[in-house]
Phi, psi and omega in degrees: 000340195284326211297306208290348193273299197289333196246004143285253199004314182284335151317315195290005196249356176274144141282191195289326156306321187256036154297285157355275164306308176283349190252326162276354157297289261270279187343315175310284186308318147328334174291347191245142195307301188305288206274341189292311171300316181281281167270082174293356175283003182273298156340298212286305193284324177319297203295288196310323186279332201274342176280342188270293176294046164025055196246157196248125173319147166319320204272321194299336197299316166326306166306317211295335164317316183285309155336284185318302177317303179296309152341292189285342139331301214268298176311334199271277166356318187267345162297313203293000000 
């Protein structure tokens, strides 16, 4: 628990550029196989900073599309 209590904190002392800025290195570094495996503790800091910027992952924007999609889907059906 101190890791994820110490690398919030450390967020919160950044700004919203080097927020940014660390989260597309951490993305960098994650491309290679060798450091995505070896620190994986990289995922965690990713996650805290994209939550600091408010940013929603790719894949959830997808459900949520999917979501919309289905939705309006369902409404028109119930018109019909």
């Amino acid at each position: 628990m101190k890791f994820i209590t110490f690398w919030r904190m450390q967020t919160l002392d950044l700004s919203l550029t080097e927020r940014m800025f660390f989260r597309d290195a951490i993305r960098t570094l994650q491309a290679w196989d060798v450091v995505k495996k070896e620190y994986a503790e990289l995922e965690l800091i990713k996650k805290i900073l994209e939550a600091e910027i408010n940013i929603v992952p790719v894949n959830l924007r997808e459900e949520k599309a999917d979501k919309k999609c289905k939705d309006s889907f369902t409404s028109f059906e119930k018109t019909s």
